[in-house]
N, C-alpha and C positions, 0 to 999 in steps of 0.2 A: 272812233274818235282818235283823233292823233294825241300825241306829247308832244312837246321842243321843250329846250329854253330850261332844262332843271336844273334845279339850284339844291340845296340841303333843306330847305322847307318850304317851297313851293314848286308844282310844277303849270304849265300851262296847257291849256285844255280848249281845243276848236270845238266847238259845239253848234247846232241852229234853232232858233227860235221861231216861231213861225212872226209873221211880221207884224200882226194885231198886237202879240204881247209884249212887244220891244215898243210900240207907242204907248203900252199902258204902260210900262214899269218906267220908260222916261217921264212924262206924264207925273208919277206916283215921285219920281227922283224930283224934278220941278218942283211939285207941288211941296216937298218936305223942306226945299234948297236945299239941296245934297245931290251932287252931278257923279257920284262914285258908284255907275254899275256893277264892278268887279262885287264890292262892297254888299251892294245889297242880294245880286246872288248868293253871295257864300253865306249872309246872314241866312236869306231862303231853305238853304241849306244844311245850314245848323239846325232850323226847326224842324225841317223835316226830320232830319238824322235823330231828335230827341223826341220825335213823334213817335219813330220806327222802333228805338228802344223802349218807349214805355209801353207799345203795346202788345209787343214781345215777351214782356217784363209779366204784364197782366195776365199773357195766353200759359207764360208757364205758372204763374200764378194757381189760375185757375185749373188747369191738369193736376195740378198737385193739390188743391183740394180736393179734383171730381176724383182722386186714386186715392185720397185719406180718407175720404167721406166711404167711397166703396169698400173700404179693406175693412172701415167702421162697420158698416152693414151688414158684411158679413161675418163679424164675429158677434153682433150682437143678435143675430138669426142662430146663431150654433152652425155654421157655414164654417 
């Protein structure tokens, strides 16, 4: 993927979408009245980005119990 065009808070970004998905998300832009693609990818993208952190968030979560839970085990064994 290339860059141009950077500025101090945005850069520009070529990408491909395959061509079914760009009639649905026009479509989905239409249907809301809101014609601002740029817009609703970066939304798309937010969610994801706050998807990716909370399941992140959960996996260390859960390691740090499955290693509290075992260091428990074994001292409550006389381990």
């Amino acid at each position: 993927m290339s860059s141009k065009n950077k500025t101090s808070r945005t850069t520009t970004r070529n990408i491909r979408f395959p061509n079914r998905m760009i009639e649905q998300i026009h479509i989905a832009l239409e249907e809301k009245g809101s014609g601002n693609f740029s817009a609703w990818v970066i939304e798309a993208c937010r969610r994801r980005l706050s998807t990716e952190k909370r399941i992140k968030t959960a996996q260390r979560n859960t390691e740090e119990l499955n290693t509290r839970s075992g260091y428990f085990y074994h001292r409550t064994n006389g381990q």
